[in-house]
PDB file as gemmi writes it, atoms N, CA and C in Angstrom:
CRYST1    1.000    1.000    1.000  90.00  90.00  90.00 P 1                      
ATOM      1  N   UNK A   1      -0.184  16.522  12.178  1.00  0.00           N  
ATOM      2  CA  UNK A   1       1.255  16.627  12.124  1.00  0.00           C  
ATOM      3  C   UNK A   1       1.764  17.325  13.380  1.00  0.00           C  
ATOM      4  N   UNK A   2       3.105  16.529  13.699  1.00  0.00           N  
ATOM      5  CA  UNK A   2       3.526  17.560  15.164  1.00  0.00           C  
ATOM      6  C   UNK A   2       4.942  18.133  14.518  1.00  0.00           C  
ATOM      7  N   UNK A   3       5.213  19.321  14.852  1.00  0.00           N  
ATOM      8  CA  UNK A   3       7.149  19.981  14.599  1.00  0.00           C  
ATOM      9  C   UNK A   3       7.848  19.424  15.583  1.00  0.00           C  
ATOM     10  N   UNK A   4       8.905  19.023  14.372  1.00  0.00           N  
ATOM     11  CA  UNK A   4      10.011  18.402  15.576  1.00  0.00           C  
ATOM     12  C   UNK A   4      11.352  19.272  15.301  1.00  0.00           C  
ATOM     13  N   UNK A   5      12.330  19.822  16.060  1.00  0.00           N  
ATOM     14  CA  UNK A   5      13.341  20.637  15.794  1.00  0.00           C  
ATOM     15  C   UNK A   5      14.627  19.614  15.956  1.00  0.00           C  
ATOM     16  N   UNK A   6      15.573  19.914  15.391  1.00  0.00           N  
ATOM     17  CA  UNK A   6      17.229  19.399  15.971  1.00  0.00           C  
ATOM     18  C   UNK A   6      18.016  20.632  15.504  1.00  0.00           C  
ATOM     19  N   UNK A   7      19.222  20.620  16.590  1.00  0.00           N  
ATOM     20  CA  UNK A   7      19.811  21.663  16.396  1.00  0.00           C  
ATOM     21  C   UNK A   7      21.449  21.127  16.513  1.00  0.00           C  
ATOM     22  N   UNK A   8      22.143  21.360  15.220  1.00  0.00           N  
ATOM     23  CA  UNK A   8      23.611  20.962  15.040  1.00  0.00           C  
ATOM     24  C   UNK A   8      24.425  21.765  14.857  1.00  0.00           C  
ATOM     25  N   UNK A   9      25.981  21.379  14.878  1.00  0.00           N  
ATOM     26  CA  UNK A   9      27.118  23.267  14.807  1.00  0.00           C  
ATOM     27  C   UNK A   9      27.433  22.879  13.182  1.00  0.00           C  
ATOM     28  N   UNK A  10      27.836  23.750  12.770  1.00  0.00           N  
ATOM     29  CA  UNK A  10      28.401  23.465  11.806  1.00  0.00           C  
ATOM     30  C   UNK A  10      29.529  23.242  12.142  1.00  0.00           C  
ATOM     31  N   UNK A  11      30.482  22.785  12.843  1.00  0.00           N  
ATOM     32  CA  UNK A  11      31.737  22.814  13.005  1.00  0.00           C  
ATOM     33  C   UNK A  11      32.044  21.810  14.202  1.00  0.00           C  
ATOM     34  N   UNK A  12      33.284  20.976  13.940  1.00  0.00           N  
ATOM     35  CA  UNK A  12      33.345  20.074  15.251  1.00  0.00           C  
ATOM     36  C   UNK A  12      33.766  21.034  15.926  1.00  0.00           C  
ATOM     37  N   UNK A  13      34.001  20.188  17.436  1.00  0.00           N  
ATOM     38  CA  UNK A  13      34.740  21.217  18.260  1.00  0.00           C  
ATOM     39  C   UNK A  13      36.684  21.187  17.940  1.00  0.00           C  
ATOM     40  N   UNK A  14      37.028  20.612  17.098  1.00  0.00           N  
ATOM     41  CA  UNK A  14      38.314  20.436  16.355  1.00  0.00           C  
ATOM     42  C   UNK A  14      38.224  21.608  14.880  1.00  0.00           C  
ATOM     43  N   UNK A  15      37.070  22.401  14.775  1.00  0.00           N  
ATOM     44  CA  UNK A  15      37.200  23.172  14.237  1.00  0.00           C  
ATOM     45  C   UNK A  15      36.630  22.760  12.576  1.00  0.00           C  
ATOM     46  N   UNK A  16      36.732  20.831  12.351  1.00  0.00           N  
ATOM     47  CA  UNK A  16      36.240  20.802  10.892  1.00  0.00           C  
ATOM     48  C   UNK A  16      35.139  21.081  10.128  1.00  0.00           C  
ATOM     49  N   UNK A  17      34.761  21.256   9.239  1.00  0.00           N  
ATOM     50  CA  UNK A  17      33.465  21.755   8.560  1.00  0.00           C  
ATOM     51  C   UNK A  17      32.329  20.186   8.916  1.00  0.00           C  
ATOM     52  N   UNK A  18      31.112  20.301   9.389  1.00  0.00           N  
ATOM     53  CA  UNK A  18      30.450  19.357   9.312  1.00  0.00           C  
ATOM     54  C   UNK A  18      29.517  19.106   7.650  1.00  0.00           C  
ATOM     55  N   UNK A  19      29.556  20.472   7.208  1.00  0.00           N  
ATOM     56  CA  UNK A  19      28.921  20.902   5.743  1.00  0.00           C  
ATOM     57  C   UNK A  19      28.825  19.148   5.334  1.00  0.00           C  
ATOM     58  N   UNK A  20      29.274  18.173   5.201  1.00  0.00           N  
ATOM     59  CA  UNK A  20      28.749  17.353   4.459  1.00  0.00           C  
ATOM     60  C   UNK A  20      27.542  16.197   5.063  1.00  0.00           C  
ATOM     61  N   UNK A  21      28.003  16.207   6.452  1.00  0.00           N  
ATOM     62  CA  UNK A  21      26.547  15.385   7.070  1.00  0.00           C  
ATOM     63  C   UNK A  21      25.507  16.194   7.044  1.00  0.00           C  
ATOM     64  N   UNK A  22      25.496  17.448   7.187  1.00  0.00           N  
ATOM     65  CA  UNK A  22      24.473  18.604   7.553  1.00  0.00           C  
ATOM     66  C   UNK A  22      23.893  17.901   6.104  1.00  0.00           C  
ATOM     67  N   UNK A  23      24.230  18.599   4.980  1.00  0.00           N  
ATOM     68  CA  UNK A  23      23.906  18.357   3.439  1.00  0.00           C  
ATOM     69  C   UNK A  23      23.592  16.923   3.810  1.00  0.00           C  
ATOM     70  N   UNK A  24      23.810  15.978   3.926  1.00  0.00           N  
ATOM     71  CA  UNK A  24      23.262  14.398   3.465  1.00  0.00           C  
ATOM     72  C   UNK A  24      21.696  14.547   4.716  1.00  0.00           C  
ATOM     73  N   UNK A  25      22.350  14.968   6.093  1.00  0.00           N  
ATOM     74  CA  UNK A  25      20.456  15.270   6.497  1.00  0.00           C  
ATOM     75  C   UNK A  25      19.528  15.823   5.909  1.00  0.00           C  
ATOM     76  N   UNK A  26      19.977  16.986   5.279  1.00  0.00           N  
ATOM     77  CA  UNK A  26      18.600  17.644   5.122  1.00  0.00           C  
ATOM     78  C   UNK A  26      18.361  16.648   3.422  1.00  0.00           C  
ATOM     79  N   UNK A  27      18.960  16.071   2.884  1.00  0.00           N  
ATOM     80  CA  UNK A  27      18.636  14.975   2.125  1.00  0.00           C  
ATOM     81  C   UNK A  27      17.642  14.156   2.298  1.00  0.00           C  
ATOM     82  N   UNK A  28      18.439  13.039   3.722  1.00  0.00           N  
ATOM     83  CA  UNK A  28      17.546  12.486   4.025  1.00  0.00           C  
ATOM     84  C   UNK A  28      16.129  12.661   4.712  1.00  0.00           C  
ATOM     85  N   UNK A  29      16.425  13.881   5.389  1.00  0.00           N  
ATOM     86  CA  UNK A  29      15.144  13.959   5.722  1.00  0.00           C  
ATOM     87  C   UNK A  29      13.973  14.671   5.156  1.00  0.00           C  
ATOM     88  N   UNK A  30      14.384  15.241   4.198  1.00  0.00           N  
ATOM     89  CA  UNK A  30      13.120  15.607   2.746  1.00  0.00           C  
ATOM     90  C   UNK A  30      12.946  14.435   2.032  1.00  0.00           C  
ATOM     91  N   UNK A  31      13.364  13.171   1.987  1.00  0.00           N  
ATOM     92  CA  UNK A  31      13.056  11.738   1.400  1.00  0.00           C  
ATOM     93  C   UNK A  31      12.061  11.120   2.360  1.00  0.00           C  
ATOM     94  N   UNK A  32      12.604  11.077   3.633  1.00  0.00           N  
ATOM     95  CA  UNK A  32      11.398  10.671   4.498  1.00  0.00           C  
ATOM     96  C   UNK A  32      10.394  11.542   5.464  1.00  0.00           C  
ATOM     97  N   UNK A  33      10.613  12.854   5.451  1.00  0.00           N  
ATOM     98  CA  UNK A  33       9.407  13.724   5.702  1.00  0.00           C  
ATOM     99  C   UNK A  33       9.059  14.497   4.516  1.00  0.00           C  
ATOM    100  N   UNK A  34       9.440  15.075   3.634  1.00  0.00           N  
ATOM    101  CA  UNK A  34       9.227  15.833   2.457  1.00  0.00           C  
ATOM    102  C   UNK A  34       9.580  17.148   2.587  1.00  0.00           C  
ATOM    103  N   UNK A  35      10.426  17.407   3.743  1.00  0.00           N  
ATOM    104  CA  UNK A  35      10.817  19.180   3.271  1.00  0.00           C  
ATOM    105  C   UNK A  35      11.247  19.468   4.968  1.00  0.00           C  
ATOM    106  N   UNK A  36      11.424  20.138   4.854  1.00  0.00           N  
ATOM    107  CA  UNK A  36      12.308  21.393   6.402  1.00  0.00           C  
ATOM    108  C   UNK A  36      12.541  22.423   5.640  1.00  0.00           C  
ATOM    109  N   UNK A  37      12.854  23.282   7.050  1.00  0.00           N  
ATOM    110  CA  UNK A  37      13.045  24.507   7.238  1.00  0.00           C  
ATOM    111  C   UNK A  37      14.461  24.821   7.750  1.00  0.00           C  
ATOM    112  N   UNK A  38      15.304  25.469   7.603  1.00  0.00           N  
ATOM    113  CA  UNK A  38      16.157  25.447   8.502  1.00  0.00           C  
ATOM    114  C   UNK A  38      16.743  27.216   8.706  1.00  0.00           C  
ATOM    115  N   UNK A  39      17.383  27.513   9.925  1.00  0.00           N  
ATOM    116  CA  UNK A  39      17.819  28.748  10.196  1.00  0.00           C  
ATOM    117  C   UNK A  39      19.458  28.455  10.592  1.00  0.00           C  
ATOM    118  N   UNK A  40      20.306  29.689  10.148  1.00  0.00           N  
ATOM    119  CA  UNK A  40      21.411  29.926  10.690  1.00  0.00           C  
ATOM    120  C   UNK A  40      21.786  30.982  10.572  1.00  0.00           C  
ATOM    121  N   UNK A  41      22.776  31.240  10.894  1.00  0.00           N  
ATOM    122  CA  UNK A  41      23.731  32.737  11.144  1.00  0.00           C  
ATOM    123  C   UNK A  41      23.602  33.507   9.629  1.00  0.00           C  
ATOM    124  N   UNK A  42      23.260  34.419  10.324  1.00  0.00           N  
ATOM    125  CA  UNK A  42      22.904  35.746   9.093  1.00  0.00           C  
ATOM    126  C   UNK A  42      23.839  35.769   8.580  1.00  0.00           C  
ATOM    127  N   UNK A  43      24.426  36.397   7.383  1.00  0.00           N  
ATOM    128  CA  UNK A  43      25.376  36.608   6.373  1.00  0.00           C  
ATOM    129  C   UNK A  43      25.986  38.306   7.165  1.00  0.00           C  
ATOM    130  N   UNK A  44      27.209  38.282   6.981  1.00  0.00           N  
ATOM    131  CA  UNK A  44      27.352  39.803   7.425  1.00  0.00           C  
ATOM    132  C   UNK A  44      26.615  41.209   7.442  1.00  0.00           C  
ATOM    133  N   UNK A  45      26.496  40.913   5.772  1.00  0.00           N  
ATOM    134  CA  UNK A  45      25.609  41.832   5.338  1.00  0.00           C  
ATOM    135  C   UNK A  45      24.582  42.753   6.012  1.00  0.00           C  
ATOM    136  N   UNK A  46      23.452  41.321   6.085  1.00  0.00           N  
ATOM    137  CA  UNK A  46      22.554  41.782   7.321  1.00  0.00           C  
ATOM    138  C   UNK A  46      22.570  42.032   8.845  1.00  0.00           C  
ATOM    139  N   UNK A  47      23.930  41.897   8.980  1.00  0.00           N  
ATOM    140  CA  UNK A  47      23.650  42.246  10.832  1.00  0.00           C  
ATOM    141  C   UNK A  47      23.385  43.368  11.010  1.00  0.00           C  
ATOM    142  N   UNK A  48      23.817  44.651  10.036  1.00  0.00           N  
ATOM    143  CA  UNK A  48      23.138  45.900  10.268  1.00  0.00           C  
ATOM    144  C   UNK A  48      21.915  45.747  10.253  1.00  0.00           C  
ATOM    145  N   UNK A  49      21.581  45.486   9.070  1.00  0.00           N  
ATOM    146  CA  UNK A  49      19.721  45.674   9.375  1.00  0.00           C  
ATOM    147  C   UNK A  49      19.716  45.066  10.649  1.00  0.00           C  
ATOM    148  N   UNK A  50      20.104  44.233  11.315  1.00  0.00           N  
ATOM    149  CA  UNK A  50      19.632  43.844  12.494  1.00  0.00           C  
ATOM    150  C   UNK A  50      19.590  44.230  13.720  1.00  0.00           C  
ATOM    151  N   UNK A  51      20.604  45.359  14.094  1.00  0.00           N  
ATOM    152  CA  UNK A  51      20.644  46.403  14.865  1.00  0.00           C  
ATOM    153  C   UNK A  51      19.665  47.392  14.551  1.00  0.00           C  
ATOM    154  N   UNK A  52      19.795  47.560  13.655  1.00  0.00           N  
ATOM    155  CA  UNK A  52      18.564  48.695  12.678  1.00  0.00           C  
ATOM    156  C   UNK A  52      16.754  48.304  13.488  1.00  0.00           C  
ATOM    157  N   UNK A  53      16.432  47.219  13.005  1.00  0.00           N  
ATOM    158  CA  UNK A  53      15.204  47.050  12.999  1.00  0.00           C  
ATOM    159  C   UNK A  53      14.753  45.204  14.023  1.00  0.00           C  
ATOM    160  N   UNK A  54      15.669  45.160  14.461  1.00  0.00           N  
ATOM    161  CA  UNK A  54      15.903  43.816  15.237  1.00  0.00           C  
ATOM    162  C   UNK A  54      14.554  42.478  14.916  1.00  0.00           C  
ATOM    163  N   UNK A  55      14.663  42.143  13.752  1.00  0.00           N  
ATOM    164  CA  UNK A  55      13.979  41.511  13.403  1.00  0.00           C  
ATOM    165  C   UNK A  55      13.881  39.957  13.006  1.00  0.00           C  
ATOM    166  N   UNK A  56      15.970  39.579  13.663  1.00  0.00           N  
ATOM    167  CA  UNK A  56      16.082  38.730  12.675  1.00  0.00           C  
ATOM    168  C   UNK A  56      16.539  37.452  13.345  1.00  0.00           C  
ATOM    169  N   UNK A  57      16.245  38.005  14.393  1.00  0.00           N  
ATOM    170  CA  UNK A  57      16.833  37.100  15.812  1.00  0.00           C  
ATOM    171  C   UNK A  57      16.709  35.965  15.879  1.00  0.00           C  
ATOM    172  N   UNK A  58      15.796  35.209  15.242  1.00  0.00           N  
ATOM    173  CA  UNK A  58      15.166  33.330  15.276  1.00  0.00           C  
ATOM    174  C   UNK A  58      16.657  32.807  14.712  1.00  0.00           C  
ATOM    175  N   UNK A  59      16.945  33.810  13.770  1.00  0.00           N  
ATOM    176  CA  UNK A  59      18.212  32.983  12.536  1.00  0.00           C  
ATOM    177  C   UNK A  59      19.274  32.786  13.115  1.00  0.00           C  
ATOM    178  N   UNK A  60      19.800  33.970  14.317  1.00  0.00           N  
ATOM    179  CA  UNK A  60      21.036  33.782  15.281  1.00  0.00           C  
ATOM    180  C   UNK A  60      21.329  32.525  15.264  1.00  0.00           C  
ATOM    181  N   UNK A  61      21.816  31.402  14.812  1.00  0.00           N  
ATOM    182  CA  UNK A  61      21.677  30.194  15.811  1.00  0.00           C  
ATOM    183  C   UNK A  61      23.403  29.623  16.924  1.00  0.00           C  
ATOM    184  N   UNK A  62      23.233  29.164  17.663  1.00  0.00           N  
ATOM    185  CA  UNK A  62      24.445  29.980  18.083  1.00  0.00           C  
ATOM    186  C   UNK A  62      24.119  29.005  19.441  1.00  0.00           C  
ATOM    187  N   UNK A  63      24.781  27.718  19.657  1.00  0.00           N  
ATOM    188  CA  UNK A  63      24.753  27.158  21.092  1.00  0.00           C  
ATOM    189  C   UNK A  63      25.666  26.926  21.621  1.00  0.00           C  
ATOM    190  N   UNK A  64      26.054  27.441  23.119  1.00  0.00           N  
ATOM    191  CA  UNK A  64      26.809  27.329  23.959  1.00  0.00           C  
ATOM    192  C   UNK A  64      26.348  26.294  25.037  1.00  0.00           C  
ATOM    193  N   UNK A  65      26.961  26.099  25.920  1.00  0.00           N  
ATOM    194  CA  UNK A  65      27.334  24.718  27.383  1.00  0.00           C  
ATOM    195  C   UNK A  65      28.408  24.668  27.781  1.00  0.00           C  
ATOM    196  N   UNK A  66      28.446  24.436  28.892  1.00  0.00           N  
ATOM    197  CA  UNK A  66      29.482  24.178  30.127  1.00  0.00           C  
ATOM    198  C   UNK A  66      29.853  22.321  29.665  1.00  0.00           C  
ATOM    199  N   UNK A  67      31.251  22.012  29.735  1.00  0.00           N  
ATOM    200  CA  UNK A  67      31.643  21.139  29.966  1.00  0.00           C  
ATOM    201  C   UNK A  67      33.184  20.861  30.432  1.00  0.00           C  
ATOM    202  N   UNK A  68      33.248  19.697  31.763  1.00  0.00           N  
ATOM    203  CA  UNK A  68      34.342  19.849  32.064  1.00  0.00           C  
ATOM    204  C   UNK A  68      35.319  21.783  32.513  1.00  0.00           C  
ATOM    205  N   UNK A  69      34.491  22.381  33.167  1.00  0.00           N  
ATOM    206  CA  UNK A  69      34.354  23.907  33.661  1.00  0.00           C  
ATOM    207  C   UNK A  69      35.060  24.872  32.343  1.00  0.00           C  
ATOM    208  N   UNK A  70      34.750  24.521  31.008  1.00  0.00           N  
ATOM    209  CA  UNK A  70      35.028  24.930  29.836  1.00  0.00           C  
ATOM    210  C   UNK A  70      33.426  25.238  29.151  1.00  0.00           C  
ATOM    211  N   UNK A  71      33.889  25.984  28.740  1.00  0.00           N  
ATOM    212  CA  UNK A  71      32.320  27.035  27.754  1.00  0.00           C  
ATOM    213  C   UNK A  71      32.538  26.843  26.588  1.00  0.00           C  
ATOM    214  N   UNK A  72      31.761  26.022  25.648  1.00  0.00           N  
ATOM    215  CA  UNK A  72      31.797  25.799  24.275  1.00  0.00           C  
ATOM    216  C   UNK A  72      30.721  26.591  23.998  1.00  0.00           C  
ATOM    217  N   UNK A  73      31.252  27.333  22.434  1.00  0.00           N  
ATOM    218  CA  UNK A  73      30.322  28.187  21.504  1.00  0.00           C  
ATOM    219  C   UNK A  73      29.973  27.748  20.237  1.00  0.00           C  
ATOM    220  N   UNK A  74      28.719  27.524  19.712  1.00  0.00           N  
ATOM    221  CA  UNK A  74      28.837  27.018  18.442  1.00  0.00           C  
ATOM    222  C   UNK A  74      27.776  27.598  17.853  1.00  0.00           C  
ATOM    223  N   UNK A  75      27.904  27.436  16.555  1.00  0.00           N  
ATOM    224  CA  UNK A  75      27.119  28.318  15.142  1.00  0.00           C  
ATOM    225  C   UNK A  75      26.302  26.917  14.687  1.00  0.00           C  
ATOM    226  N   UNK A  76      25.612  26.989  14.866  1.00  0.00           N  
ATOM    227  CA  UNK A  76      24.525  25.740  14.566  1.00  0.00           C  
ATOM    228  C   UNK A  76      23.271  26.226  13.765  1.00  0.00           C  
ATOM    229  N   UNK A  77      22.966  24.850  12.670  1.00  0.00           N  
ATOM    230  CA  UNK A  77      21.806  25.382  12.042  1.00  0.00           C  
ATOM    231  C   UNK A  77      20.692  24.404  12.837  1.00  0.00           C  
ATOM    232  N   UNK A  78      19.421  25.324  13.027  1.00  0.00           N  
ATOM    233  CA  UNK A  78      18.152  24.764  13.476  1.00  0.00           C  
ATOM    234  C   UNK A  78      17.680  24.266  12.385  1.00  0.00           C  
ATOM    235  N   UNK A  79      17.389  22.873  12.127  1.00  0.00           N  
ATOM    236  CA  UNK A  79      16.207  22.241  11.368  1.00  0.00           C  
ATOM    237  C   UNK A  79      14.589  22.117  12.087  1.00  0.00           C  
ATOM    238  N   UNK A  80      14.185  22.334  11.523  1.00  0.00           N  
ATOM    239  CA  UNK A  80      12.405  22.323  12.032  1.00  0.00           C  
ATOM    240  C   UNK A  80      11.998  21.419  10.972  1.00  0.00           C  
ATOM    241  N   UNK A  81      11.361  20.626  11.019  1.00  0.00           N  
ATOM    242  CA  UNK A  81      10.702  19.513  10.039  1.00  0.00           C  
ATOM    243  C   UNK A  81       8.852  18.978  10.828  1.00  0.00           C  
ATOM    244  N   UNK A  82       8.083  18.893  10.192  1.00  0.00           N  
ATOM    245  CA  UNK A  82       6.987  18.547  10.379  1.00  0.00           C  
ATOM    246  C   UNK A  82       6.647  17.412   9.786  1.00  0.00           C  
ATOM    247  N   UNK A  83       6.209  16.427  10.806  1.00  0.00           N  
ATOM    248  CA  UNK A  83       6.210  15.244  10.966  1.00  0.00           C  
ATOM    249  C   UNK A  83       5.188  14.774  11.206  1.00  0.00           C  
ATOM    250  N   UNK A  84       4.632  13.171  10.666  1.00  0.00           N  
ATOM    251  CA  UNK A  84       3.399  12.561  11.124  1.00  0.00           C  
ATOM    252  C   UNK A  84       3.671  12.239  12.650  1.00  0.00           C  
ATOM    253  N   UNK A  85       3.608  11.722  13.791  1.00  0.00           N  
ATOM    254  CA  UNK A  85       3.805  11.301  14.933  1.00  0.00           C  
ATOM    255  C   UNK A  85       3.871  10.273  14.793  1.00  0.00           C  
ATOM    256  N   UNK A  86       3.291   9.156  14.289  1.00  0.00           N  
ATOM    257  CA  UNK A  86       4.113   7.900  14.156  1.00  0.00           C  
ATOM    258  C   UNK A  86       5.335   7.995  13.262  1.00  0.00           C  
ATOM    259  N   UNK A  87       5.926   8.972  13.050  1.00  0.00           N  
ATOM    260  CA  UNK A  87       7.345   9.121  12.570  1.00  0.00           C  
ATOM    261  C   UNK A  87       8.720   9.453  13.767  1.00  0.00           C  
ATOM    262  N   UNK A  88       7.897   9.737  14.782  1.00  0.00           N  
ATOM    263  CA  UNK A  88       9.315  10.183  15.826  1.00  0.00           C  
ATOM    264  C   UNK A  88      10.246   9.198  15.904  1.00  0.00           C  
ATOM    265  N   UNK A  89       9.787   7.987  16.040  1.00  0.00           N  
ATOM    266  CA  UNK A  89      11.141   7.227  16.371  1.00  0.00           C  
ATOM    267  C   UNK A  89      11.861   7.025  15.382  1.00  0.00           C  
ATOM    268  N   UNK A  90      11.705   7.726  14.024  1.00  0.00           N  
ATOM    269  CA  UNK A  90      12.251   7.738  12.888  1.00  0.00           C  
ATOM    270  C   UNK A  90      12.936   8.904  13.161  1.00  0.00           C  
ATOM    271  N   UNK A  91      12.458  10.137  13.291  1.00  0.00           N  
ATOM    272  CA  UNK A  91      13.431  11.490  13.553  1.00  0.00           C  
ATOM    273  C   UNK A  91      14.437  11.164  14.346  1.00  0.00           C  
ATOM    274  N   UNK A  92      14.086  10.457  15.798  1.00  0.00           N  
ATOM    275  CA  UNK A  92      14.934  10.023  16.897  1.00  0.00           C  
ATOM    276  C   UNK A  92      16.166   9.737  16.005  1.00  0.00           C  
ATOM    277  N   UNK A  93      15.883   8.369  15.417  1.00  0.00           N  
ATOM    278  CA  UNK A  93      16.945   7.570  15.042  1.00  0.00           C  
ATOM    279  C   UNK A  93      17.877   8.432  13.758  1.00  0.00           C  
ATOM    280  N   UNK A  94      16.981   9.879  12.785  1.00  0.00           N  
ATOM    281  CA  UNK A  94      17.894  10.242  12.533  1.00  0.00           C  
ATOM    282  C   UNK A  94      18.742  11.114  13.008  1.00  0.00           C  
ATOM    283  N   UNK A  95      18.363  11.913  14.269  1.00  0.00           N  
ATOM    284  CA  UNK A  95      18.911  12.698  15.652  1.00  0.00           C  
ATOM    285  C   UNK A  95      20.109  11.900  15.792  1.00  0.00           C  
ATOM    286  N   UNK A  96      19.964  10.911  15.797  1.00  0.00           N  
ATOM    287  CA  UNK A  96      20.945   9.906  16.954  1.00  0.00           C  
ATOM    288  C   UNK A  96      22.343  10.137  15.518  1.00  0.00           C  
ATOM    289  N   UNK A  97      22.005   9.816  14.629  1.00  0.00           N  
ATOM    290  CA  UNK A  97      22.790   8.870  13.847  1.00  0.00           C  
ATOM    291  C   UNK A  97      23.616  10.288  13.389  1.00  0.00           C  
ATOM    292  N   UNK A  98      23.283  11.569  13.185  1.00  0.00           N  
ATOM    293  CA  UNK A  98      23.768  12.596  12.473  1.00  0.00           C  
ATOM    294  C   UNK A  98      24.522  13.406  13.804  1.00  0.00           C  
ATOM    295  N   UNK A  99      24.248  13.266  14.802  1.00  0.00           N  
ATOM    296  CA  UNK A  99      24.674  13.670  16.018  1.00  0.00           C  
ATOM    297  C   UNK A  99      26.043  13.033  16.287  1.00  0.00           C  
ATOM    298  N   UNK A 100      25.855  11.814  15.999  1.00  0.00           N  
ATOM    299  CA  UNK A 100      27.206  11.070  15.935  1.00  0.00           C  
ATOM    300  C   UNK A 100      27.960  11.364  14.886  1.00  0.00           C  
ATOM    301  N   UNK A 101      27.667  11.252  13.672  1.00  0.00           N  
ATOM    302  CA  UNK A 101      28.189  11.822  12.674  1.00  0.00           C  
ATOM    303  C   UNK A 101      29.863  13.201  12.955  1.00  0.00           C  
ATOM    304  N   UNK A 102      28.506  14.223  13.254  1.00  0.00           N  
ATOM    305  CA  UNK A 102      29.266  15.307  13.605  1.00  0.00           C  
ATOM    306  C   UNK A 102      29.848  15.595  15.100  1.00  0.00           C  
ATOM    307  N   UNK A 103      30.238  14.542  15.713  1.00  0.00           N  
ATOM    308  CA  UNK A 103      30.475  14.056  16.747  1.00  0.00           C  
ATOM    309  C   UNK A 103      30.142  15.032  18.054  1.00  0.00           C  
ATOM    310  N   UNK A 104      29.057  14.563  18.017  1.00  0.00           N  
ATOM    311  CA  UNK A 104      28.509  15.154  19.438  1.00  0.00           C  
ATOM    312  C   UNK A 104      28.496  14.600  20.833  1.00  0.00           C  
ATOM    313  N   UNK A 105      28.328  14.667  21.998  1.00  0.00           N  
ATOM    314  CA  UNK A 105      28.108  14.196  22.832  1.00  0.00           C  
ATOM    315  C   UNK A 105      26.581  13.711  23.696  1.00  0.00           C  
ATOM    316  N   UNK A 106      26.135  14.996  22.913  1.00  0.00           N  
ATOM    317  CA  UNK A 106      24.648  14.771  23.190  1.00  0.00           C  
ATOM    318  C   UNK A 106      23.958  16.056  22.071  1.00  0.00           C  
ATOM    319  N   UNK A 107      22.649  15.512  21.588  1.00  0.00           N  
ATOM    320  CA  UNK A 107      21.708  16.275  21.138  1.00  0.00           C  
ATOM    321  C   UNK A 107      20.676  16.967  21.638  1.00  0.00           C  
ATOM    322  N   UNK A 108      20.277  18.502  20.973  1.00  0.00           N  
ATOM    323  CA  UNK A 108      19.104  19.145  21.644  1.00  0.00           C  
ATOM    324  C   UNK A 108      17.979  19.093  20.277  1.00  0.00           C  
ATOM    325  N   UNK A 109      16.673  18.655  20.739  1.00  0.00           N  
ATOM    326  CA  UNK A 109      15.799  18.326  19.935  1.00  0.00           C  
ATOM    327  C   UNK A 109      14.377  18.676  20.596  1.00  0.00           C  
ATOM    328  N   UNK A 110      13.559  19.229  19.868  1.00  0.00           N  
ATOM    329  CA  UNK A 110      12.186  19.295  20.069  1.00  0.00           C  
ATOM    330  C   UNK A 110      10.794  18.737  19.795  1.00  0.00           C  
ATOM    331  N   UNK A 111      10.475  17.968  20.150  1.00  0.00           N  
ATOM    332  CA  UNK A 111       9.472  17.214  19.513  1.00  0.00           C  
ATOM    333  C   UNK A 111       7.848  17.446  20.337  1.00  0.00           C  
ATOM    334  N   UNK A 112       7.513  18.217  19.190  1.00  0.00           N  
ATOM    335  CA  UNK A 112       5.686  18.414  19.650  1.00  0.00           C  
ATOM    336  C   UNK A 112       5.901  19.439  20.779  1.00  0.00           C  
ATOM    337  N   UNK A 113       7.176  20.448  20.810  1.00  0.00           N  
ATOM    338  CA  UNK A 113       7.027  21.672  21.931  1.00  0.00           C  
ATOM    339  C   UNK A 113       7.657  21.338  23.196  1.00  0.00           C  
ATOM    340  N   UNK A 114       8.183  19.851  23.140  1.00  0.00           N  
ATOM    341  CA  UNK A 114       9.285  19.773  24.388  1.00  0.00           C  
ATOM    342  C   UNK A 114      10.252  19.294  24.199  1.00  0.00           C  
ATOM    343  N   UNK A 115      11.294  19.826  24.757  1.00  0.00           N  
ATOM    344  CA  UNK A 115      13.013  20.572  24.595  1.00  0.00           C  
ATOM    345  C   UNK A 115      13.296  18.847  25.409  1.00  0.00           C  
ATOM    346  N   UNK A 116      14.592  18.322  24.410  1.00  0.00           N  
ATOM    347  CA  UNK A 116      14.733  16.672  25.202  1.00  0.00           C  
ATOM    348  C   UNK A 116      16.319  17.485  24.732  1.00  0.00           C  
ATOM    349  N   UNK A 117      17.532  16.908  25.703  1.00  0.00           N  
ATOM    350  CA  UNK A 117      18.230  16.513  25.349  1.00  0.00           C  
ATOM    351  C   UNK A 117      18.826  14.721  25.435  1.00  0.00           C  
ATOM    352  N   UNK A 118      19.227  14.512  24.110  1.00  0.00           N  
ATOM    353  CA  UNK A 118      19.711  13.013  23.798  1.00  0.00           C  
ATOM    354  C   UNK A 118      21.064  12.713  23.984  1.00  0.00           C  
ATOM    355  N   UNK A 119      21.609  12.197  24.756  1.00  0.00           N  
ATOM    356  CA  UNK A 119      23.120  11.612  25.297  1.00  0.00           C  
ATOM    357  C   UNK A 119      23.141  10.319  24.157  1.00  0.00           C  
ATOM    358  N   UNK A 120      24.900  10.750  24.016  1.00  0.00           N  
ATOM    359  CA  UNK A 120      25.327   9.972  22.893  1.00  0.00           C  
ATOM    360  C   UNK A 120      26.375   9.428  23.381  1.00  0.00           C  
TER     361      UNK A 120                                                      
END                                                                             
């Protein structure tokens, strides 16, 4: 098995909730891989402990980029899913399709430990 990552905002850049494609991915992709992992932004709660004992840092998820000399910030959850390798062009295609979804321009994805970005 190789890990493959994708990383999405929860939020367009118009500000709407993506909450329902996010929810139908991690659907689909526990139907055709059987499970993920995913990380996002700590709950308030814990950001103390996190100053406290700085432990919690993977969960931050949080991607920024330059476009058009404008700085976009976004709260994104990391999916990690483990995959047969004759499955990538299956992850690909669900990269592609959920990326559009939540209207992206391009995707950041990891497959087997190298960082691709995918233009949409």
């Amino acid at each position: 098995m190789i890990q493959v990552q994708l990383n999405l905002p929860k939020l367009t850049n118009k500000g709407k909730s993506n909450k329902r494609y996010l929810n139908q991915l991690e659907v689909e992709v526990c139907k055709n891989f059987g499970g993920l992992t995913t990380f996002n932004r700590i709950p308030f709660i814990f950001k103390f402990r996190i100053l406290i004992f700085k432990i919690f840092n993977v969960k931050n998820g949080r991607g920024s980029w330059l476009y058009k000399a404008k700085l976009y910030n976004d709260n994104i959850k990391i999916y990690q899913i483990a995959i047969e390798p004759s499955k990538k062009k299956l992850f690909i295609k669900l990269c592609k399709k959920y990326g559009k979804l939540t209207k992206q321009l391009a995707i950041y994805v990891v497959i087997n430990n190298k960082p691709k970005l995918i233009q949409l």
